[in-house]
C-alpha positions in Angstrom: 8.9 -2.8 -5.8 7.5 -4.1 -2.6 4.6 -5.4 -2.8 1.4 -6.0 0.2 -1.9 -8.3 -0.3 -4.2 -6.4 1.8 -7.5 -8.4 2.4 -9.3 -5.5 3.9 -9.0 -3.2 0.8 -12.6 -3.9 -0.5 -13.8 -0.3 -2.2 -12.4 2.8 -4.2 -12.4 4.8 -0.4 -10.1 1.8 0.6 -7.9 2.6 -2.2 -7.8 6.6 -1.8 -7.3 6.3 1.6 -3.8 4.1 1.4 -3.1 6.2 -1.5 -3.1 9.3 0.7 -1.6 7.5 3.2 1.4 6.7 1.4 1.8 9.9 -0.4 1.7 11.9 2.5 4.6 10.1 3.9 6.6 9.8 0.5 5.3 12.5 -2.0 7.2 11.2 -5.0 5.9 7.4 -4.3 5.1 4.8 -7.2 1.5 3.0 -6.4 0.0 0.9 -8.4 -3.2 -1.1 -6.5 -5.0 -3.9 -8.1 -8.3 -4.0 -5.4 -9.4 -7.1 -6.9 -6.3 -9.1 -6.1 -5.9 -6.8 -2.9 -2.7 -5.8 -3.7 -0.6 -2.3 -3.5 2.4 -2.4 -4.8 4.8 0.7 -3.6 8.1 1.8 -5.9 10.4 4.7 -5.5 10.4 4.4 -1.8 13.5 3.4 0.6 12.3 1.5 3.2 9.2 -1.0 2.8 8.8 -1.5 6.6 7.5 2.4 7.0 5.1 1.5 3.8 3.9 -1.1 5.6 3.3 0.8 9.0 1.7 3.5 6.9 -0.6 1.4 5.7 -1.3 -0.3 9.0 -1.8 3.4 10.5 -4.5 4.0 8.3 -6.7 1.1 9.5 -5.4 -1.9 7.4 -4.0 -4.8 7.1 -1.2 -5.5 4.8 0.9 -8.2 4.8 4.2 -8.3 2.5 4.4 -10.8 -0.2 6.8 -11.8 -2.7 7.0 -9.8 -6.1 7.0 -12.7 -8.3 
């Protein structure tokens, strides 16, 4: 599951606004968010490079980070 630290995600609008994001690009999208960490982490998706320009598109900025 690719996962993105996302420093500027700092309130619950933050959070609904990726979420939206995301789903409106991949309706059937895993996303778990942990906004105290800053981290969204997107499953059931192909290609983690759109997720990560979706994101971007919606005013942030997320930078991909290793899983482990």
């Amino acid at each position: 599951m690719p996962q993105f630290k996302v420093h500027d995600m700092t309130c619950s609008h933050c959070v609904k606004t990726i979420t939206k994001a995301v789903k409106d690009i991949a309706p059937d999208a895993v996303i778990e968010i942990d906004l105290g960490r800053h981290r969204v982490s997107v499953g059931n998706v192909g290609d983690p490079d759109i997720i990560e320009a979706t994101i971007r598109q919606a005013g942030y900025s997320p930078l991909r980070v290793d899983a482990r």
